[in-house]
C-alpha positions, 0 to 999 in steps of 0.5 A: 610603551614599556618593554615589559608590554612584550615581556608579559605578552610574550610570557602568557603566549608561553603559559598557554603553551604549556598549559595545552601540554597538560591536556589530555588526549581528549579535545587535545586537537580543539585546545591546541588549536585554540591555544595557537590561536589565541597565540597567534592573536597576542603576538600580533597584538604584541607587534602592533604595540611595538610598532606604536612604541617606535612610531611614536616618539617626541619628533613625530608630529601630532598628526603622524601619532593620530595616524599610528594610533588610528592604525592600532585602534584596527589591529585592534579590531580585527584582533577582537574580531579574530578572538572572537570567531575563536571555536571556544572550548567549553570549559573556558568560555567565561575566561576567554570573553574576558580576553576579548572584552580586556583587547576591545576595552583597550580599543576604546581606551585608544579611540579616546586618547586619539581624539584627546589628539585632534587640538594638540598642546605640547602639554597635551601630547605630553599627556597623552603618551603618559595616558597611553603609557598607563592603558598599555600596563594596564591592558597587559596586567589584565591579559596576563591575568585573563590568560592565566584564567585561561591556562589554570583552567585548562591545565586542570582538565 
């Protein structure tokens, strides 16, 4: 997985930040609250894709892979569980569905490149980190974008 993946995460936690600094005082406790949840949430899902970055190279094996990967798809879930338990404010709810629905589509993106791995070829496994290189950059431009839905919105209150 590209260094970008966490640049981009990392960037969005920091976008939500600073658009709870343009808040207002009022519902300023329920928008930081949310905003370090959903913070907390991205840099777990950030570590997590690190993690699968270093664990998965060309002298691990198919079943190791499947192993790291299976492990990712219940970051994963729990993380779409965590968001989704989120308390929500109002004005953003549209744009934090499609946060959570952006992670849990990724979810599924991975259940299937890891079943693509049960009968590995070298071809195969070829393309499976060039399956998973493209759903990690597409999984981080559509977070970047959903956040930064998050954040116009809530900088304009």
């Amino acid at each position: 997985m590209p260094g970008l993946a966490r640049i981009a995460l990392l960037a969005t936690a920091i976008v939500l930040a600073v658009a709870l600094g343009a808040c207002g005082a009022q519902d300023s406790a329920a928008k930081n609250d949310y905003v370090k949840q959903v913070n907390a949430a991205q840099t777990q899902f950030a570590s997590a894709a690190t993690r699968v970055k270093q664990e998965i190279t060309k002298k691990s094996s198919a079943r190791q892979d499947r192993r790291t990967l299976d492990g990712f798809v219940r970051t994963i879930d729990t993380l779409v569980g965590r968001l989704r338990a989120i308390k929500v404010p109002g004005d953003v709810r549209a744009e934090h569905g499609r946060l959570v629905a952006v992670l849990a589509d990724h979810g599924e993106e991975v259940t299937q490149i890891t079943t693509t791995m049960r009968s590995p070829t070298t071809t195969g496994l070829e393309d499976v980190q060039r399956k998973l290189g493209a759903a990690t950059i597409t999984v981080n431009a559509n977070l970047t974008s959903a956040t930064a839905s998050i954040n116009s919105k809530l900088r304009a209150k």
